[in-house]
C-alpha positions as CSV (number, residue, x, y, z in Angstrom):
1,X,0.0,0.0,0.0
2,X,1.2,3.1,-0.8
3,X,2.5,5.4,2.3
4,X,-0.1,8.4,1.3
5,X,-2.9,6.0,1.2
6,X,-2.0,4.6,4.8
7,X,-1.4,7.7,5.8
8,X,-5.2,9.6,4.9
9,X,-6.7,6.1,6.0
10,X,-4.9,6.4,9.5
11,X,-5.9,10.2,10.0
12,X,-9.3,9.2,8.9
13,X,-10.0,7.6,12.0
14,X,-8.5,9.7,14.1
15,X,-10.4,12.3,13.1
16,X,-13.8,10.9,13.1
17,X,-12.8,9.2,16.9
18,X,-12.2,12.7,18.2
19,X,-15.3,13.8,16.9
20,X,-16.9,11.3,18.6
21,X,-15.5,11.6,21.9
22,X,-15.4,15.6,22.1
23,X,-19.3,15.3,21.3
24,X,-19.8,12.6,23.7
25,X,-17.6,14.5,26.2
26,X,-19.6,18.0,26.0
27,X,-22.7,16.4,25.9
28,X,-21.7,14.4,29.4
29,X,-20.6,17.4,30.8
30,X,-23.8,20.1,29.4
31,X,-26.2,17.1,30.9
32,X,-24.1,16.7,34.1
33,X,-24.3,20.6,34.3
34,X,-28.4,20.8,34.0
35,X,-28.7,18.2,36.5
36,X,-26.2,18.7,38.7
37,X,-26.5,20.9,42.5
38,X,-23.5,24.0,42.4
39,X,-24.3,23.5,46.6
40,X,-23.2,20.0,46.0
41,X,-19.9,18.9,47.5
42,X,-19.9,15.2,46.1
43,X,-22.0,16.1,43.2
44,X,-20.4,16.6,39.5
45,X,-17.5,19.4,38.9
46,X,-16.2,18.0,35.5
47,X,-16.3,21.7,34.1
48,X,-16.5,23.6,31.3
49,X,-12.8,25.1,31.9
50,X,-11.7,21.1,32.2
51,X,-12.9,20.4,28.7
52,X,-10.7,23.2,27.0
53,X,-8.0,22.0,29.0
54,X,-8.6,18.2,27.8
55,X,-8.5,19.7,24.1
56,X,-5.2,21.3,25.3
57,X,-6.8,25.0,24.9
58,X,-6.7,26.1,28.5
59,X,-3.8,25.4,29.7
60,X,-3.8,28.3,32.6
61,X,-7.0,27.1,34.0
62,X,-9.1,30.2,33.0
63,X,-12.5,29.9,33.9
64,X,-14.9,29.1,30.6
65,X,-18.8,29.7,30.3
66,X,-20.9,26.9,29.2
67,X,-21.8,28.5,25.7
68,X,-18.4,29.5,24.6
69,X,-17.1,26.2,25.1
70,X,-19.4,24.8,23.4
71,X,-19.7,26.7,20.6
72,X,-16.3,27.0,20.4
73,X,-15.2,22.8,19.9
74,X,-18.5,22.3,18.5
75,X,-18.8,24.6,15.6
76,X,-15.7,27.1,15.0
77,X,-14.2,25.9,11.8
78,X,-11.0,27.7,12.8
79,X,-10.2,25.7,15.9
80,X,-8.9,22.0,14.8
81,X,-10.2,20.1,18.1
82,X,-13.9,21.3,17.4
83,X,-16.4,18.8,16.6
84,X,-17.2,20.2,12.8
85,X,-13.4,20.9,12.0
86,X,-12.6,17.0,13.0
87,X,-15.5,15.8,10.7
88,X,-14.6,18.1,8.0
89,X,-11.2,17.0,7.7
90,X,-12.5,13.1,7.9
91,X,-14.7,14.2,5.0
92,X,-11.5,15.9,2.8
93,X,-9.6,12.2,4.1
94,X,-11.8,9.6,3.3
95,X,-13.0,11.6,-0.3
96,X,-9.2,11.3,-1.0
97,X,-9.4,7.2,-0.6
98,X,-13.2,6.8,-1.8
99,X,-11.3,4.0,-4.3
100,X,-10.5,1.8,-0.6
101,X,-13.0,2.3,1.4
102,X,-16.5,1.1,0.6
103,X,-19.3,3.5,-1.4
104,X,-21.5,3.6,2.2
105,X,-19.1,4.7,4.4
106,X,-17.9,7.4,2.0
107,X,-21.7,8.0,1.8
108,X,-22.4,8.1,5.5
109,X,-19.0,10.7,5.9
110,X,-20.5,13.1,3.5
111,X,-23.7,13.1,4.6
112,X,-22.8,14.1,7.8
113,X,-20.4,16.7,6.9
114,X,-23.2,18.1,4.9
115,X,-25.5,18.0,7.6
116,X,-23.1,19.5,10.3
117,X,-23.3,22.5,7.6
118,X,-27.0,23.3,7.0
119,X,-28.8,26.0,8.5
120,X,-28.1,27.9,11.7
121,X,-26.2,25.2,13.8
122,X,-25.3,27.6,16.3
123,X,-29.4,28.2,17.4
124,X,-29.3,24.7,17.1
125,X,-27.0,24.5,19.4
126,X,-28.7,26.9,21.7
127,X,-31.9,25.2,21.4
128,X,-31.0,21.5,21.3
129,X,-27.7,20.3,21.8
130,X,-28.2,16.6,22.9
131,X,-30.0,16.2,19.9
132,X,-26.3,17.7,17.9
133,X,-24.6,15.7,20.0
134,X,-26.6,12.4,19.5
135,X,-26.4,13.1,15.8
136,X,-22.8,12.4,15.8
137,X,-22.3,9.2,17.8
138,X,-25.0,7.9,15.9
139,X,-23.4,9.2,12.4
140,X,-19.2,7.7,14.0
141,X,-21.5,4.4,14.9
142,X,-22.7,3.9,11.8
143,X,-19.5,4.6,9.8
144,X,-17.6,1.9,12.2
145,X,-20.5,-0.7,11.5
146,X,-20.1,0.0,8.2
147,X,-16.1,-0.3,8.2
148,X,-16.8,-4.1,9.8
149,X,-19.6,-5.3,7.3
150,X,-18.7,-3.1,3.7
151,X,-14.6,-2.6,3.4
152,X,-12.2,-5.3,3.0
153,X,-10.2,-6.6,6.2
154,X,-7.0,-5.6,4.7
155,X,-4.1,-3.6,5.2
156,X,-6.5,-0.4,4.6
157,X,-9.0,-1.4,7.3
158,X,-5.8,-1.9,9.6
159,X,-4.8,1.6,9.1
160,X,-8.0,3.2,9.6
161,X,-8.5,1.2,12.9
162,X,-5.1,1.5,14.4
163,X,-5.8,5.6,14.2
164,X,-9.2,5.2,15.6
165,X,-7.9,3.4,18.5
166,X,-4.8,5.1,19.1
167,X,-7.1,8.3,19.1
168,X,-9.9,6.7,21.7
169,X,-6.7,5.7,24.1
170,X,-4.6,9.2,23.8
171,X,-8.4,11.1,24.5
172,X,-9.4,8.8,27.8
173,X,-6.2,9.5,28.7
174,X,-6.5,13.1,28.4
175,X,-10.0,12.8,30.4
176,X,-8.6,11.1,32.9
177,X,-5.4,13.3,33.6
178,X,-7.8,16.6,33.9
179,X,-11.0,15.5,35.3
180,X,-9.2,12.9,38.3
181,X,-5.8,15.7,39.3
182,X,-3.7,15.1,42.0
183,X,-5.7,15.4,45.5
184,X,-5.3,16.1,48.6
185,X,-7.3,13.8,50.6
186,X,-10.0,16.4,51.6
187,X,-10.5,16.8,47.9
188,X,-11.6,12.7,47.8
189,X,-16.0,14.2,47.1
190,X,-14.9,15.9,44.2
191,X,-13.0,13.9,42.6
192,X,-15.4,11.3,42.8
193,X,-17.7,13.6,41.5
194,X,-15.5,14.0,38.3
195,X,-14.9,10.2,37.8
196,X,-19.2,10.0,37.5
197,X,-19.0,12.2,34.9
198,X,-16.6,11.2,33.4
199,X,-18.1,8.2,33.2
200,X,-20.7,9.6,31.8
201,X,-18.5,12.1,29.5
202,X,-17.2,8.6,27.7
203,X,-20.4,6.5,27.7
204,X,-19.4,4.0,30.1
205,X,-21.6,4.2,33.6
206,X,-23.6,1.1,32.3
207,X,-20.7,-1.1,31.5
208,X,-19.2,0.0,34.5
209,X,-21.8,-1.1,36.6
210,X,-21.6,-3.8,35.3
211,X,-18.3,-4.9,35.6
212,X,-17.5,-3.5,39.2
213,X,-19.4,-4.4,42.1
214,X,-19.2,-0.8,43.8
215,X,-20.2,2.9,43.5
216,X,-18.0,4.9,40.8
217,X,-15.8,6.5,43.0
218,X,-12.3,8.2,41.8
219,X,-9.7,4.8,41.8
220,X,-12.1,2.1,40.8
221,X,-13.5,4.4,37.9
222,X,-10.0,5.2,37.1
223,X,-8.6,1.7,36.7
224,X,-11.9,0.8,34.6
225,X,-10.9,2.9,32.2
226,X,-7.6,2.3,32.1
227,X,-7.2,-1.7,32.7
228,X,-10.4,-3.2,31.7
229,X,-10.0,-5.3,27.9
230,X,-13.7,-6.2,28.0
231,X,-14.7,-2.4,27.7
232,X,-13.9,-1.5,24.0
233,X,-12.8,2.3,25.1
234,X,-10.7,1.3,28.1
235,X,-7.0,2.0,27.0
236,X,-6.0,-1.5,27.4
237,X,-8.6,-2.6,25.1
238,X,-7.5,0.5,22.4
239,X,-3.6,-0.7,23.3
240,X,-4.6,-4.3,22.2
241,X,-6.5,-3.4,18.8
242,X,-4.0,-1.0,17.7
243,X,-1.6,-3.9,18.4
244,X,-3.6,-6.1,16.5
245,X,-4.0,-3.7,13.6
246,X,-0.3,-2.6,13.0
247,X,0.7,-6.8,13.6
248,X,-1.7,-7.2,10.4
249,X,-0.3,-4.1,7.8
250,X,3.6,-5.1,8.5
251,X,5.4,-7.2,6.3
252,X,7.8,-8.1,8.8
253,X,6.4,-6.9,12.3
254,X,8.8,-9.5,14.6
255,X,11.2,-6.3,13.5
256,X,8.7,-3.5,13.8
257,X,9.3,-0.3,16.6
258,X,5.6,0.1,17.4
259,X,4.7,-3.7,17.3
260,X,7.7,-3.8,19.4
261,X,6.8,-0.8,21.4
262,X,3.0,-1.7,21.4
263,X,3.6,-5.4,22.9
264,X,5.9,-3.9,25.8
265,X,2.9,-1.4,26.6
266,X,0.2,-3.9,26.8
267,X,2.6,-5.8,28.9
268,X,3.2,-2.9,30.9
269,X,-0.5,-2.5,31.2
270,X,-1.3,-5.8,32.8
271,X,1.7,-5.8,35.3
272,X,0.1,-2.4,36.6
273,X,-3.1,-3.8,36.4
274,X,-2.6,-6.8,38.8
275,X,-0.6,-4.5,41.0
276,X,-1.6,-2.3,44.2
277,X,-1.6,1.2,42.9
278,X,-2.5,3.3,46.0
279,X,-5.1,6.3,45.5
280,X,-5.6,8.4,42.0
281,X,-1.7,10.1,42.7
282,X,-0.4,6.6,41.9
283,X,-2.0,6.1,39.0
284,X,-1.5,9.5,37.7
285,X,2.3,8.7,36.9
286,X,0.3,5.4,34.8
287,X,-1.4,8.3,33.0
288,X,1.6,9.9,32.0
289,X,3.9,7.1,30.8
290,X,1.0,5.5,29.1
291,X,0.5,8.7,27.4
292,X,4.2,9.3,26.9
293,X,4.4,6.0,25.2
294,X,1.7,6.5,22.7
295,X,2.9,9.7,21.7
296,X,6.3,7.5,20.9
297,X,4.4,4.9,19.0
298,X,2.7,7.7,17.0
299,X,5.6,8.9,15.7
300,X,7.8,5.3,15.6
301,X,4.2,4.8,13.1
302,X,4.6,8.0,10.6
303,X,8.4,7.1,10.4
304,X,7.9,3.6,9.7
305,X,4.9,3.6,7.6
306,X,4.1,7.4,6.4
307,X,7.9,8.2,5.4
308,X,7.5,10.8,8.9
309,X,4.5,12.7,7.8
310,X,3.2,15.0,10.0
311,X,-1.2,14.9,10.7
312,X,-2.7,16.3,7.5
313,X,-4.3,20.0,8.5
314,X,-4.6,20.0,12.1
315,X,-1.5,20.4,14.8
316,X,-1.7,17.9,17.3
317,X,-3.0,19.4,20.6
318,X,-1.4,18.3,24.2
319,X,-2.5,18.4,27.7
320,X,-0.4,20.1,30.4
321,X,-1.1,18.5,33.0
């Protein structure tokens, strides 16, 4: 395959994955802020201010009011993070491989670019934003059922998977790092606070119930996130796939960096998991090397497989944590 083919097909799913998860994340936190109490100690303070600083665009802290923040990542072309910049540039991506991937999912990409730009989506978003918000899970759902059942499990389908996962991994991450911060053990109410919505920022309160027998306080919710494979958005699970996915495009992965790379990370990921990691400031260092090592893997990637080309039309944002 052609490094410029891989290449479009890997941003591709990035950028439709962090559309996904900034909609699902402002949508968490705009229905955590209707419902929640301000008088609340224990109740949910996964703010407005956090979410620019997830996107890497408040790195002072400042605070933020509700209705900038969301128009601002939801519908300001200008700003790369936003929910309608990501989509567009998934749009200008997958139009550039329409010959690999299947006619539906270029069909279900368009479309939803096109909708994103009708009318007045800013009273729209005034007026209904769960409805926006829905829109686009529903819109990344369907284009990732329609990657399984329509395109061809070949080296194209690895590449557009491997930067959907490694983009669903680097944004939990990100979510985690802001919304559970170093605590002081007074502070133990609001950070469980923040791991609820969190929770709810990514989706996962139901599986989580599931799988852990306890209320979602700061740790468990934490290490759910982080160590459990049988959630699909944990970032073990997102470690695994993209492991998977790069195993399947190289020729000759026993002697690839970020197969290499990838296998010492998962292994890294289960060690940590079966070990006693005392309170969230443990596993906030597991944070930062897991994040650390990702960024490595994305670049050992471009160098191996995109001749070391950068992302195509967006700078890559970072948290500062």
């Amino acid at each position: 395959m052609l490094a410029r083919i891989a290449h479009e097909l890997f941003w591709l799913g990035r950028n439709l994955v962090r559309a996904e998860h900034t909609a699902r994340m402002l949508d968490g936190v705009f229905q955590a802020d209707v419902q929640g109490r301000p008088d609340d100690p224990a109740g949910v303070t996964l703010g407005w201010g956090s979410i620019l600083a997830i996107m890497g665009a408040n790195p002072e802290g400042l605070p933020a009011r509700r209705d900038d923040v969301l128009e601002r990542l939801t519908l300001d072309a200008d700003d790369p993070a936003s929910v309608v910049s990501c989509v567009a540039r998934g749009r200008e991506g997958a139009r550039t491989v329409r010959d690999v991937i299947s006619a539906e999912m270029w069909e279900a990409v368009n479309t939803t670019n096109l909708t994103l730009l009708e009318g007045d989506l800013s009273a729209r978003l005034r007026t209904g934003p769960y409805s926006f918000y829905q829109y686009v899970k529903e819109r990344s759902a369907l284009f990732w059922g329609l990657t399984r059942r329509t395109m061809l499990r070949d080296d194209a389908s690895a590449f557009l998977i491997a930067g959907g996962r490694i983009e669903a991994a680097d944004m939990v991450l990100r979510m985690l790092r802001v919304a559970l911060p170093v605590a002081d053990a007074d502070d133990t109410a609001a950070r469980d606070g923040q791991a609820l919505a969190l929770l709810q920022a990514v989706g996962g309160f139901q599986a989580f119930r599931r799988a852990v027998p306890g209320p979602p306080n700061a740790q468990p919710v934490a290490r759910f996130l982080l160590f459990e494979r049988a959630y699909p958005d944990s970032v073990a699970a997102s470690v695994e796939s993209l492991l998977q996915s790069i195993e399947q495009a190289d020729l000759n992965p026993r002697n690839s960096e970020p197969v290499l790379r990838l296998t010492r990370l998962g292994a890294d990921l289960e060690f940590r998991r079966r070990s006693e990691i005392a309170g969230v400031g443990g596993l906030h260092g597991t944070f930062e090397f897991i994040q650390s090592e990702l960024a490595q893997v994305d670049q050992d990637i471009a160098e191996r497989y995109f001749a070391g080309a950068a992302a195509p039309g967006v700078v890559a944002t970072h948290v500062n944590a």
